[in-house]
N, CA, C and O of each residue as an XYZ file, in Angstrom:
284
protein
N       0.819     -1.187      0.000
C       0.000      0.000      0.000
C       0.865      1.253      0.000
O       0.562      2.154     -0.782
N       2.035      1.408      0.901
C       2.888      2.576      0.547
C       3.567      2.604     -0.377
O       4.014      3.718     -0.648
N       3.891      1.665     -1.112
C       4.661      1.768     -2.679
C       3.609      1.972     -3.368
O       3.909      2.779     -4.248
N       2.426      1.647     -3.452
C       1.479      2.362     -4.387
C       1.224      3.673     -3.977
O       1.077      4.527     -4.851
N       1.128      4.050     -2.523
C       0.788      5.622     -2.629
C       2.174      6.628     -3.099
O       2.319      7.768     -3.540
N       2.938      5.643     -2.776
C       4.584      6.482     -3.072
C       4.515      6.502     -4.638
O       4.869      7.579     -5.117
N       4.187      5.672     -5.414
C       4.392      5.613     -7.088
C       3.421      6.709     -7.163
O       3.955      7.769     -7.490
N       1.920      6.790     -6.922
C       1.204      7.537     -7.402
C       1.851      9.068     -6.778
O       1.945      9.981     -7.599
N       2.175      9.264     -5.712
C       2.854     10.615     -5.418
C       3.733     10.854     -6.592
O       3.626     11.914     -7.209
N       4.592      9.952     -6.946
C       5.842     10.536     -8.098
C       5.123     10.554     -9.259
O       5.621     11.518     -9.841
N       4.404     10.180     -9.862
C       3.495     10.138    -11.210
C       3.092     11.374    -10.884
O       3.537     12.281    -11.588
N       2.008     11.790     -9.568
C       1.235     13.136     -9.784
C       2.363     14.434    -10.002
O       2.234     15.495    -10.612
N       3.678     13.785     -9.124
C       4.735     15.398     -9.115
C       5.339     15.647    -10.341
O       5.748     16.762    -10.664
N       5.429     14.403    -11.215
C       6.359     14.308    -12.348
C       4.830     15.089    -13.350
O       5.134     15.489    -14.473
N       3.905     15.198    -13.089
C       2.721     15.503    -14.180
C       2.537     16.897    -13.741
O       2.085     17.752    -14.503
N       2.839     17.108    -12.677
C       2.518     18.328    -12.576
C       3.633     19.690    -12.932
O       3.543     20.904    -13.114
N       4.625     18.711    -12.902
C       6.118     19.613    -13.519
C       6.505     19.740    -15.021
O       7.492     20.359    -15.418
N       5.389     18.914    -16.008
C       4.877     19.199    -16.971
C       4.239     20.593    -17.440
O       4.553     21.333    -18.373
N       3.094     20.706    -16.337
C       2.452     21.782    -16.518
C       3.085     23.190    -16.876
O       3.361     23.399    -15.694
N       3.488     24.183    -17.426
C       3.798     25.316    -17.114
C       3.354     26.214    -18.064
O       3.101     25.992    -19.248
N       3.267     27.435    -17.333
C       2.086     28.687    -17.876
C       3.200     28.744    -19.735
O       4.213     28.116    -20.043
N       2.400     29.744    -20.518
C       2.853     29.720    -21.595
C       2.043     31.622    -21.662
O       0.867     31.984    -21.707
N       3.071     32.240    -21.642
C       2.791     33.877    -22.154
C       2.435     34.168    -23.445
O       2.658     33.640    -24.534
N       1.769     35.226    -23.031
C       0.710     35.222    -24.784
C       1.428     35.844    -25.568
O       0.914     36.061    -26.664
N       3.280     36.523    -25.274
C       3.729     36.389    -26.861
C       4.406     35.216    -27.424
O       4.921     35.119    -28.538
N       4.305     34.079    -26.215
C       5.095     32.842    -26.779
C       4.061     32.184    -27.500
O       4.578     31.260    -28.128
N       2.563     32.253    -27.740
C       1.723     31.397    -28.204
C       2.169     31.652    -29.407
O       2.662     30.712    -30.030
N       2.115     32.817    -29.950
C       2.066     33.195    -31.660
C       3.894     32.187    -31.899
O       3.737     31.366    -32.802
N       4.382     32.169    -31.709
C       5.928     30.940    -31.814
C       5.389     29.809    -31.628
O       5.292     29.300    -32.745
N       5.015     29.175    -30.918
C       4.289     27.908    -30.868
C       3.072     27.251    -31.674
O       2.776     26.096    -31.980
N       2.481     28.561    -31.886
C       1.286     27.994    -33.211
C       2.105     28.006    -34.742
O       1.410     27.852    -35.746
N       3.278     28.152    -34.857
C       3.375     28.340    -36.230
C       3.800     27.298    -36.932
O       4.724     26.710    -36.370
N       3.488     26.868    -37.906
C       3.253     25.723    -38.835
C       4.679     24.876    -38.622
O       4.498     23.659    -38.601
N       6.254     25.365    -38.439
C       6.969     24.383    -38.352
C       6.919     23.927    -37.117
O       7.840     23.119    -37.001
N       6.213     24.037    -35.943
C       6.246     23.547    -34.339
C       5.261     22.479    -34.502
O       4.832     21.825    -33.551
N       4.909     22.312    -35.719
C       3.971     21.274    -35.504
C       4.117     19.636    -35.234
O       5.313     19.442    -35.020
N       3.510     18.592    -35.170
C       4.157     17.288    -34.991
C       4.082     16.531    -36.246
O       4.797     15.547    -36.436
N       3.208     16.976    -37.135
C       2.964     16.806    -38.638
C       3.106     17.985    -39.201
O       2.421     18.898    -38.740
N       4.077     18.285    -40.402
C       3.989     19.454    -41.123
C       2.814     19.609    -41.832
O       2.110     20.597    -41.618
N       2.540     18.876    -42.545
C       1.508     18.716    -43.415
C       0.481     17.544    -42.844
O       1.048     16.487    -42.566
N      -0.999     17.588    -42.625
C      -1.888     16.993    -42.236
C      -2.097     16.026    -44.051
O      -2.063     14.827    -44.330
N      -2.245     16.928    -44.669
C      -2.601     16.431    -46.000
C      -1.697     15.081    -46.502
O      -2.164     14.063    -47.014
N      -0.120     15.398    -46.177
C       0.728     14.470    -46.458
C       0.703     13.113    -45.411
O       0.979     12.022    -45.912
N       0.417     13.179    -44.163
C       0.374     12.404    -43.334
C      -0.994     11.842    -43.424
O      -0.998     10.652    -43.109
N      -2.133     12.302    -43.743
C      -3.129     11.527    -44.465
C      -2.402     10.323    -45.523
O      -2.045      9.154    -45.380
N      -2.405     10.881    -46.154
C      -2.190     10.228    -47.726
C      -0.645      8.982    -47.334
O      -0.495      7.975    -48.027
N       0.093      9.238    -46.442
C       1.301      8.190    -46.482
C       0.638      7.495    -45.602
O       0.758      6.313    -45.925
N      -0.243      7.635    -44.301
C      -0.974      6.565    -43.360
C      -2.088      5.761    -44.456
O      -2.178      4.548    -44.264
N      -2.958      6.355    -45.608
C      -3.363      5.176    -45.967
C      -2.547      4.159    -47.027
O      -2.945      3.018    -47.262
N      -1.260      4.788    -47.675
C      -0.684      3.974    -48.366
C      -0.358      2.965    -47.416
O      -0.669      1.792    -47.621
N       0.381      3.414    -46.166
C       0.441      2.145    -45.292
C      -0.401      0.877    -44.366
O      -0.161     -0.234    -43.894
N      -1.384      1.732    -44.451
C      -2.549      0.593    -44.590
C      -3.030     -0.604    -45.380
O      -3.510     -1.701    -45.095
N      -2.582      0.301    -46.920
C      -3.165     -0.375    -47.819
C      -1.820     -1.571    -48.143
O      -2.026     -2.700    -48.588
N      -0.492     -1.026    -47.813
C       0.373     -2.098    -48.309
C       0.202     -3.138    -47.233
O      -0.147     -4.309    -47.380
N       0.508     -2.505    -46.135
C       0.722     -3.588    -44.990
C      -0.934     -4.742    -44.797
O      -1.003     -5.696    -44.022
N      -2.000     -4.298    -45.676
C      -3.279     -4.906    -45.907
C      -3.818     -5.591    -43.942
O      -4.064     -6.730    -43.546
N      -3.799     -4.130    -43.145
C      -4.230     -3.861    -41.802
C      -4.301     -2.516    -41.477
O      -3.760     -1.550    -42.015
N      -5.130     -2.594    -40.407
C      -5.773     -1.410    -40.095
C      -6.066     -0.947    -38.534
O      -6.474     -1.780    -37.724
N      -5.941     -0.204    -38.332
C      -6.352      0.092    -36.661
C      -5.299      0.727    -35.776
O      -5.516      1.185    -34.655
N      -4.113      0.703    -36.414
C      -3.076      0.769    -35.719
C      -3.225      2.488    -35.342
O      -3.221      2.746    -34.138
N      -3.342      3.558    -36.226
C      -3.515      4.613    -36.517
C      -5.306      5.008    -36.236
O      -6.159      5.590    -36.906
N      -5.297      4.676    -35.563
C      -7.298      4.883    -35.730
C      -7.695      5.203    -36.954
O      -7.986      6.387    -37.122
N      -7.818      4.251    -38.141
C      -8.254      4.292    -39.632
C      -8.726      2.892    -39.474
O      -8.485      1.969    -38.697
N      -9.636      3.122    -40.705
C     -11.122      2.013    -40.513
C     -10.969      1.380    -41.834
O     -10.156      1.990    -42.529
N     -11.526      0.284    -42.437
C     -11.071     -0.018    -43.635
C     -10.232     -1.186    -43.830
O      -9.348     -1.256    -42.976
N     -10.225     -2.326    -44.865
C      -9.037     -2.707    -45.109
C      -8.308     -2.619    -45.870
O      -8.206     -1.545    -46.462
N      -7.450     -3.743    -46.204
C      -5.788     -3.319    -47.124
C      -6.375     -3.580    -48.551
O      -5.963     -4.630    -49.045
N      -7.181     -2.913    -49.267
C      -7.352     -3.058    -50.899
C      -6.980     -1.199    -50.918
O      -6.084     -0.889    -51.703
N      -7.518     -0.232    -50.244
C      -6.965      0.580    -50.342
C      -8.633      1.754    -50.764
O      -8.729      2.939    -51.085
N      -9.371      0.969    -50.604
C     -10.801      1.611    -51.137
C     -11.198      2.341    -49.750
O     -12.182      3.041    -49.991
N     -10.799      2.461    -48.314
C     -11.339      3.087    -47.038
C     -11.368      4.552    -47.617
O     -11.758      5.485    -46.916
């Protein structure tokens, strides 16, 4: 019981040292198109269903459909 309340103490401190404020001239730097995790949504569409369709499976990516390539 104290190694579980001790783990959950370090999980909540380590999540909460995550958190930190963000000033509203740093937002306009952070929204801009190269900070992103995909540059292009359009391109990362289009290469997730080629890989669907080769690897002929699905789900891995939350995409519905199978491997003929018609989803």
């Amino acid at each position: 019981m104290i190694r579980a309340t001790l783990a959950l103490g370090a999980a909540l401190a380590a999540l909460a040292c995550g958190c930190t404020p963000v000033a509203p001239y740093q937002r306009g730097y952070l929204a801009r198109p190269d900070m992103a995790l995909e540059p292009s949504v359009g391109t990362a569409k289009a290469l997730e269903k080629t890989f669907t369709s080769k690897e002929a499976s699905s789900g891995g990516a939350s995409v519905g459909g199978g491997g003929c390539g018609c989803n």
